[in-house]
Every structure is written in C-alpha cells, then in structure tokens.
TIRO-298044 format. One record per atom (N, C-alpha, C, O): x, y, z. Coordinates in steps of 0.02 Angstrom, whole numbers, padded with zeros to 5 digits, always signed. Last residue first. Layout:
<rs>
XYZ ...
</rs>
This chain:
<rs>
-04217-04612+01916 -04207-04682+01877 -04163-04691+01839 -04158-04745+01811 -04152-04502+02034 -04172-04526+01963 -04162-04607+01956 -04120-04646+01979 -04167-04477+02204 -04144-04536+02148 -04179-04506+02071 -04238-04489+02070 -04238-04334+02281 -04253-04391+02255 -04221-04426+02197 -04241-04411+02141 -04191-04247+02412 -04170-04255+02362 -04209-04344+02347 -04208-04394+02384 -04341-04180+02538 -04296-04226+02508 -04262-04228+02459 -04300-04201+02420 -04439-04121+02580 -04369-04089+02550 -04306-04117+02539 -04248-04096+02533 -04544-04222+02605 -04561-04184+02535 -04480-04130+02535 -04470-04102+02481 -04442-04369+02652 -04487-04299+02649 -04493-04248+02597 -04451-04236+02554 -04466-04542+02616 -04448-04488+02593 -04478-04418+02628 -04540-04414+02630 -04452-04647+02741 -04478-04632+02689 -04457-04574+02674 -04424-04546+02718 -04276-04755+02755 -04318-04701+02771 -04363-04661+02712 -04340-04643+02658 -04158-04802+02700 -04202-04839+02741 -04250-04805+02784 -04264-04823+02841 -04077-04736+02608 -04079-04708+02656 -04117-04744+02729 -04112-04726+02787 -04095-04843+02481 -04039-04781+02494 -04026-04752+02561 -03967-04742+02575 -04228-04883+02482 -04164-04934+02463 -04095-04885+02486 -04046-04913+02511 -04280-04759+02479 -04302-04811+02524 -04228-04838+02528 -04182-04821+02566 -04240-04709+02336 -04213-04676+02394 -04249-04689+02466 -04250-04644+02508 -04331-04807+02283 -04218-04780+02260 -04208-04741+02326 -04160-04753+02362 -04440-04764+02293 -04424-04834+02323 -04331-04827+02329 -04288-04842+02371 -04449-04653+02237 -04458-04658+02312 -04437-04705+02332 -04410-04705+02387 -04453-04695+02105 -04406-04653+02124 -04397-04653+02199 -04340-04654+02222 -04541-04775+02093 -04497-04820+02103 -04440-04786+02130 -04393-04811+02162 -04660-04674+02104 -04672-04758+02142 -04585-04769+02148 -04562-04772+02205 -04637-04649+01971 -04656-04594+02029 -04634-04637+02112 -04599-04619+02159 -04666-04740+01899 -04594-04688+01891 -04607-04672+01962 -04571-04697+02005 -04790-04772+01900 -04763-04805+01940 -04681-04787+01931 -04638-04822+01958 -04881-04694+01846 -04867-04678+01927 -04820-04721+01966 -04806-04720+02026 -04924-04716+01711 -04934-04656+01748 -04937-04678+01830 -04987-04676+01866 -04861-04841+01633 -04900-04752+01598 -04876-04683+01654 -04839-04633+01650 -04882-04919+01732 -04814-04905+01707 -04820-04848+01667 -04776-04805+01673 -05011-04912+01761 -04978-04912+01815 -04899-04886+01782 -04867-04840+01806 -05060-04969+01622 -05090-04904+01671 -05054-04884+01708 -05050-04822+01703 -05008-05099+01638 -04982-05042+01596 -04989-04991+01620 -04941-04959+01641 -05091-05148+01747 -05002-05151+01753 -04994-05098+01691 -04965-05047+01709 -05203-05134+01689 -05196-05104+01743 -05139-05106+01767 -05126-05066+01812 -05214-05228+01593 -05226-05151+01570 -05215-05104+01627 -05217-05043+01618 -05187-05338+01679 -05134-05331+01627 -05151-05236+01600 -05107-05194+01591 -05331-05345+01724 -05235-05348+01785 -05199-05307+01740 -05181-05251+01756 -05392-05385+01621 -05402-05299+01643 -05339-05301+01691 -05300-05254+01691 -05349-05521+01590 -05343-05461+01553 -05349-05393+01576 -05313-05348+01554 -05403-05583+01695 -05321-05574+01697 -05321-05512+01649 -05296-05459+01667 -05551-05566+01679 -05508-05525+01732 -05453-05522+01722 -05428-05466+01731 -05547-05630+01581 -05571-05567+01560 -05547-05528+01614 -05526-05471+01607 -05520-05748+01613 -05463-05726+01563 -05505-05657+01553 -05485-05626+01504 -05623-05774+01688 -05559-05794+01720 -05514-05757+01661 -05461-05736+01684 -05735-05772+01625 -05738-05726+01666 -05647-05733+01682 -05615-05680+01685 -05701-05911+01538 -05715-05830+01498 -05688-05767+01553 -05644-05726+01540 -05714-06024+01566 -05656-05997+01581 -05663-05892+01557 -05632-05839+01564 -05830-06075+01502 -05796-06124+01574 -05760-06072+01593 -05769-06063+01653 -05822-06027+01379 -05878-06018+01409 -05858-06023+01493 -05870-05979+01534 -05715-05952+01275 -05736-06002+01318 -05784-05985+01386 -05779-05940+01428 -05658-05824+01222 -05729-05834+01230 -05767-05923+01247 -05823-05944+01234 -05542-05724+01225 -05548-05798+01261 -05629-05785+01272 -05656-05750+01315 -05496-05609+01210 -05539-05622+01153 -05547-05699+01158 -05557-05734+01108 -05424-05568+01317 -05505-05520+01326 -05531-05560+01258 -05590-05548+01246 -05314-05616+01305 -05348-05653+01342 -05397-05614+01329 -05441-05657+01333 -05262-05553+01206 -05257-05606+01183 -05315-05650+01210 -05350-05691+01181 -05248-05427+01269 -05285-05443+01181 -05294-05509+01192 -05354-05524+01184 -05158-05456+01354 -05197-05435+01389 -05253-05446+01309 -05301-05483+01317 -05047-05501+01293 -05074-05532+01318 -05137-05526+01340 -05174-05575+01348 -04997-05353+01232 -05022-05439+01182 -05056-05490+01213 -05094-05525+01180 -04986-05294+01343 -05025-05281+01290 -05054-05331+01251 -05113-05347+01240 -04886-05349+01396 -04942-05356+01455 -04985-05352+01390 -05020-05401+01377 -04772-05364+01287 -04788-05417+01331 -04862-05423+01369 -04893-05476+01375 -04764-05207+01334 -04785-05233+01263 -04802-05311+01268 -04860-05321+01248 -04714-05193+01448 -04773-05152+01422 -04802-05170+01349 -04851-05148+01319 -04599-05260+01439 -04648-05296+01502 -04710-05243+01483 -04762-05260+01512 -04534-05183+01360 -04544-05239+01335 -04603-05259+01406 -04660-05274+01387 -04508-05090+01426 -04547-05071+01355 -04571-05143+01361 -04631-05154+01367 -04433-05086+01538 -04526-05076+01536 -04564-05062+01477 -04620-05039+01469 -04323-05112+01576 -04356-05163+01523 -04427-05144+01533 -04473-05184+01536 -04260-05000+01639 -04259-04997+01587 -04307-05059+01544 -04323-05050+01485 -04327-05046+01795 -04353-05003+01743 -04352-04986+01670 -04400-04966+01637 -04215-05155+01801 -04300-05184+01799 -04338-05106+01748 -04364-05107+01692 -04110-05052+01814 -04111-05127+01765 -04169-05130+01757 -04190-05109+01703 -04145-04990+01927 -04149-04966+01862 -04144-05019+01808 -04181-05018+01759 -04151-05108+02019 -04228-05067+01989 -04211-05020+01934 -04255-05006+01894 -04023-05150+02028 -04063-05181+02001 -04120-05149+01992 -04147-05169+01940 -03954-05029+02077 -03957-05059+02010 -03994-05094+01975 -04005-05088+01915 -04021-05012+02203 -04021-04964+02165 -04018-04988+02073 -04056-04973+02027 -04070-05185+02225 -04010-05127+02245 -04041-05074+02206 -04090-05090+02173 -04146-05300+02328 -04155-05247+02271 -04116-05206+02279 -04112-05181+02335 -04153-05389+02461 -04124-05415+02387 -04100-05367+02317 -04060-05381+02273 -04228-05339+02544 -04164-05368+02569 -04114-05379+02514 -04053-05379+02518 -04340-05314+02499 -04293-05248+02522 -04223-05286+02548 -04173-05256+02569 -04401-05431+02489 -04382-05393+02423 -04313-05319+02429 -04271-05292+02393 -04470-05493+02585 -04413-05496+02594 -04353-05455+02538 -04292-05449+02542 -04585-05602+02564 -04579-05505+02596 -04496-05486+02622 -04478-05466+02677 -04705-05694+02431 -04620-05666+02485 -04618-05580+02509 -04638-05527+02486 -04783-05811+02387 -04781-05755+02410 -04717-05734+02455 -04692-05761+02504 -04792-05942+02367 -04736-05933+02334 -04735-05859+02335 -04697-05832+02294 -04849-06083+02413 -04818-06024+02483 -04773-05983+02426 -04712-05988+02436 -04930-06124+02353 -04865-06151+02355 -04840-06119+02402 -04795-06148+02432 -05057-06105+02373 -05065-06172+02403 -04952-06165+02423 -04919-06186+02470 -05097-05939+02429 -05072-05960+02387 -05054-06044+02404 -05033-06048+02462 -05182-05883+02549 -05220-05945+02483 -05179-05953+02425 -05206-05971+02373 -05107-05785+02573 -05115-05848+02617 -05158-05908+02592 -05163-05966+02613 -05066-05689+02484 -05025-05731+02495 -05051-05804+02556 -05019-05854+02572 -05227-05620+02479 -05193-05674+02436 -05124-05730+02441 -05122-05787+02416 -05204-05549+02610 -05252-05612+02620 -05223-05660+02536 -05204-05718+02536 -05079-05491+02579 -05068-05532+02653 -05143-05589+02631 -05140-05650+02634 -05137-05410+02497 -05074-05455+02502 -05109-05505+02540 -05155-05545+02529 -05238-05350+02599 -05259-05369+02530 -05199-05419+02510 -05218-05477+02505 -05153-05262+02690 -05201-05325+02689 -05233-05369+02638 -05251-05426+02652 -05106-05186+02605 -05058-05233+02632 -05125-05293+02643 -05138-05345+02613 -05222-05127+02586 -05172-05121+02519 -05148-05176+02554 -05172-05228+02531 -05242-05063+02714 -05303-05104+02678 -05263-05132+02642 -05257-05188+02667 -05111-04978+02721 -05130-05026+02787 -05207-05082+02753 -05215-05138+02777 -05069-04925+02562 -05106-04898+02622 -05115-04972+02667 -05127-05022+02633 -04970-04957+02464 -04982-04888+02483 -05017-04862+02548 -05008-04810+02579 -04902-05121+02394 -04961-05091+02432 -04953-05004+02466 -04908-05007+02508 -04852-05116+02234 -04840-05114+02305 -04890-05097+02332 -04929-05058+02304 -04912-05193+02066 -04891-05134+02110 -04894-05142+02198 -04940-05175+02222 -04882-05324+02012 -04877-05287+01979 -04867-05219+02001 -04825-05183+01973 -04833-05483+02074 -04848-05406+02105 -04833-05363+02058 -04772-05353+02051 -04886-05614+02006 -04842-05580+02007 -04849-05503+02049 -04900-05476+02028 -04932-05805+01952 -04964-05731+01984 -04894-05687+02000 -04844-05722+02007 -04915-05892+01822 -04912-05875+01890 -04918-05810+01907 -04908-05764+01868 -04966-06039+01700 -04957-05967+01720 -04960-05953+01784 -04999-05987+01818 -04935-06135+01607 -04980-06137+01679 -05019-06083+01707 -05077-06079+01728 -04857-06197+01560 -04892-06166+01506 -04977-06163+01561 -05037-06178+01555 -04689-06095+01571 -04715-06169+01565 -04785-06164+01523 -04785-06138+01467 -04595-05999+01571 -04581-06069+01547 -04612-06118+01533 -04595-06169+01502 -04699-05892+01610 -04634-05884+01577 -04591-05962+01542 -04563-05964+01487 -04850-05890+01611 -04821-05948+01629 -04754-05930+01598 -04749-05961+01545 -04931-05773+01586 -04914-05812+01533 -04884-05893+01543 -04890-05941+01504 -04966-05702+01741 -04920-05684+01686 -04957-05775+01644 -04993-05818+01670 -05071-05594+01847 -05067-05660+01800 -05021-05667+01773 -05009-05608+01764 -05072-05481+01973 -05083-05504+01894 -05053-05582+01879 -05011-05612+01912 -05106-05383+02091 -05093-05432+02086 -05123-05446+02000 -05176-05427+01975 -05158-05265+02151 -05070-05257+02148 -05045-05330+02111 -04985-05341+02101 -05299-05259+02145 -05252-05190+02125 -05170-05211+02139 -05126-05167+02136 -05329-05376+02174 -05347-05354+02098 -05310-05277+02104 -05299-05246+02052 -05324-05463+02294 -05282-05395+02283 -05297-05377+02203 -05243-05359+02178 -05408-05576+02293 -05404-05524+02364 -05382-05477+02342 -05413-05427+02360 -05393-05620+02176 -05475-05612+02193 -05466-05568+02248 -05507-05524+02257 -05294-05618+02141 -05310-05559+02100 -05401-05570+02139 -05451-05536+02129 -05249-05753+02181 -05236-05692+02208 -05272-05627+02180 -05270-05580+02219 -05287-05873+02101 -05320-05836+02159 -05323-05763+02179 -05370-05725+02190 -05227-05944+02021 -05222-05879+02011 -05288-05853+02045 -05331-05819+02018 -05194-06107+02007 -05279-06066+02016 -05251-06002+02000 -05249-06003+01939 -05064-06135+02005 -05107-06115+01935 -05147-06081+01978 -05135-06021+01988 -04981-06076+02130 -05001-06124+02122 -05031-06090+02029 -05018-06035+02004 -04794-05984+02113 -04865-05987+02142 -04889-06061+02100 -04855-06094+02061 -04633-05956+02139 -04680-05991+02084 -04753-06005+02144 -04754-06030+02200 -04632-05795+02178 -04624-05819+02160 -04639-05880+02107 -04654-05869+02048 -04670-05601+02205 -04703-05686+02197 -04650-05721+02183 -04603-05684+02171 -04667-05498+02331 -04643-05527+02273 -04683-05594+02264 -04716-05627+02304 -04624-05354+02419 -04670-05398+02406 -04665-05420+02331 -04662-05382+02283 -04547-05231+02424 -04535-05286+02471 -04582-05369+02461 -04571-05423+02488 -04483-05195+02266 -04513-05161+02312 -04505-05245+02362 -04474-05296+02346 -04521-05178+02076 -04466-05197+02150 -04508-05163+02216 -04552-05119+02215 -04653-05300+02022 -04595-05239+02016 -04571-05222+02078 -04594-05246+02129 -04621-05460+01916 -04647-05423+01995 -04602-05351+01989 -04546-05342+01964 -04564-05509+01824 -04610-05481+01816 -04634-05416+01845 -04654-05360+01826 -04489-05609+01858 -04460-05547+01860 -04506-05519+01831 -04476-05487+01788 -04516-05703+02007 -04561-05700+01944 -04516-05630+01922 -04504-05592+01969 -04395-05809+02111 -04433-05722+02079 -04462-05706+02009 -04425-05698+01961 -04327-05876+02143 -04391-05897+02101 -04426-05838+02092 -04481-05828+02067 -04232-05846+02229 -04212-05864+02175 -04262-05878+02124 -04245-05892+02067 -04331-05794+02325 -04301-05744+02282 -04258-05784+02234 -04243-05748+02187 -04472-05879+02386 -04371-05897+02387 -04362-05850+02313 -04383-05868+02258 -04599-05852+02496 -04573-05871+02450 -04483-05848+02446 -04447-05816+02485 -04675-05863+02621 -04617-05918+02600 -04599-05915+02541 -04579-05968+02516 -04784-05780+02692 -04731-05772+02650 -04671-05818+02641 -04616-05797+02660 -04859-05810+02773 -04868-05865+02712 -04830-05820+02661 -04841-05822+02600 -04829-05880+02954 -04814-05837+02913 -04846-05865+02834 -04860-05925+02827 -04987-05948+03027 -04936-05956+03009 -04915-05902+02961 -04958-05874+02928 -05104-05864+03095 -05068-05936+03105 -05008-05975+03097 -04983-06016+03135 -05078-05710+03133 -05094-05763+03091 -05071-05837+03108 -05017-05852+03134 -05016-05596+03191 -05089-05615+03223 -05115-05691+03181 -05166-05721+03198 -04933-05561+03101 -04883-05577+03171 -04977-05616+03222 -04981-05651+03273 -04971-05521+02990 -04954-05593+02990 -04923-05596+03080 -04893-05644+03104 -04995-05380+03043 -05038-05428+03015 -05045-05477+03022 -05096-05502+03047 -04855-05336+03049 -04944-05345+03106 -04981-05396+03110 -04996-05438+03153 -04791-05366+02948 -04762-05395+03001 -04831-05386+03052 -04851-05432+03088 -04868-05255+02870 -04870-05335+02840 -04853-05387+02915 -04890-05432+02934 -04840-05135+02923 -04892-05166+02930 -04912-05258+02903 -04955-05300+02917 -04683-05133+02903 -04710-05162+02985 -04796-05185+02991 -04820-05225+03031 -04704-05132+02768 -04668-05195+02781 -04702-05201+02856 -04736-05249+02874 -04723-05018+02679 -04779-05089+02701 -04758-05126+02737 -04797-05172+02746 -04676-04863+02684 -04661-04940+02694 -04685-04984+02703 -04665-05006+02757 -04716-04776+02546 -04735-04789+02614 -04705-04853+02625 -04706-04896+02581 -04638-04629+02450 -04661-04692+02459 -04660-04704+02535 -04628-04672+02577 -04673-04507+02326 -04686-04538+02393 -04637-04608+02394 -04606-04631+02346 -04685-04389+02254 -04638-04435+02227 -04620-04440+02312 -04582-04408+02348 -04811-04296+02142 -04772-04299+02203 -04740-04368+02210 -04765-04411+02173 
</rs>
C-alpha cells in the first residue's frame, strides 16, 4: 500500500513546547544522502549521536569530503513517536545541522533524480557497512558496529518500502495532501 503521513505539524508540536527550535539546518548543506521528504541533515557535529535517539531514520555516512563523517535521514518519520525521535536527535546535534524545511525545497524532479541514484547510494551503504562491522578496535568497536547495522537498514529500506514511501511523498509534493486509498499515485 502506497501511504504517506505528514510529520511536519507533529514536529511543529513538539518543538513549539521546546526551548529553542533545533532545526537550523541550511539546504545548501544538504547531506545528499538524506532521502526526500521534510527532514534533513545537513553538516552535523562528528559524535554521531543521533542514531542513539532515532536508530530507525538516522545513519552515519563516510564524511563525503572530509574524514569525520555526518549523520543523514535515511527514512521519514511515519508515526507521532517517529517524529519524536527526530526532534530528540536534532536537539543534541551541537551544529544545529538538523532541518524541517525539505518540503519547501524537493520537486517532483528532484526525488526522481535522488531515486534514480539508488544503485549507487545501495552499493556505497554496502561497502561501508563491511567495512565498519570488521572495525575491531576496542575504544570504538560498538560505535562502528552500530553505524554498520544504520547502513543494513538504509539498504533494507531501499529493498523494500521505501519506493512505496517516495511514491506518496510525489503526490504530497503534488497535491499538499496525504494520499487516499482512491487516489492516483505518481510513478517514480
């Protein structure tokens, strides 16, 4: 079935009870990693915190340029817990490089663009995800054994549900309304 839910007013709850917003992040710094939808990373701190609150939407990457590495939204939040889970990693990010603003930025084009490169961001997670599960440092072991399962769990996700995921999102971006089941749904 070929959903999608809007996270956005529950995110706006949330943070509307918080101290401060800690979505500051700037779409020119968009990890392109992140998959489309309203929630994004940008450049985050090293620690790679986030996967301690959201281990279901949040992953690690490689450091694309540098040799640091930064956190990325691998899948959207689905349920009011889901958002919260964001919401608590984006607020221990030190850089503020969490963003909610993705629906302002993502066209139709651009998520088929992002979809067609899912070989390569599926082959990328693979090598990495090997790479880090055979990090047998003692200091750091648990830390590269989790990024690694993120990474088996972004593939997982691109395997099986996140077609499903993005088609809904095309016709979010399209209509600004969730889908009903007699809906016409976007191809990718």
């Amino acid at each position: 079935m070929i959903s999608y839910w809007n996270p956005v007013p529950e995110a706006r709850r949330i943070v509307a009870a918080l101290d401060r917003d800690p979505f500051e992040g700037d779409w020119s710094q968009r990890n392109p990693r992140n998959v489309p939808g309203p929630f994004y990373t940008g450049e985050t701190d090293i620690m790679q915190m986030g996967r301690n609150d959201a281990p279901r939407h949040i992953c690690n990457d490689d450091a694309i340029d540098s040799t640091t590495g930064f956190e990325f939204v691998f899948r959207q939040p689905m349920t009011p817990a889901e958002v919260a889970d964001l919401v608590s990693a984006a607020q221990i990010e030190l850089n503020s490089g969490y963003a909610l603003d993705g629906d302002d930025h993502w066209t139709p084009e651009a998520v088929r663009d992002w979809w067609a490169g899912r070989a390569g961001l599926r082959r990328w997670a693979i090598d990495l995800a090997v790479a880090w599960a055979a990090n047998s440092h003692p200091e750091y072991h648990r830390h590269y054994h989790d990024a690694a399962q993120g990474l088996r769990d972004l593939v997982a996700f691109l395997d099986d549900g996140m077609e499903s995921y993005l088609r809904g999102y095309l016709f979010w971006l399209r209509e600004r309304r969730e889908p009903a089941p007699t809906d016409r749904i976007p191809a990718l």
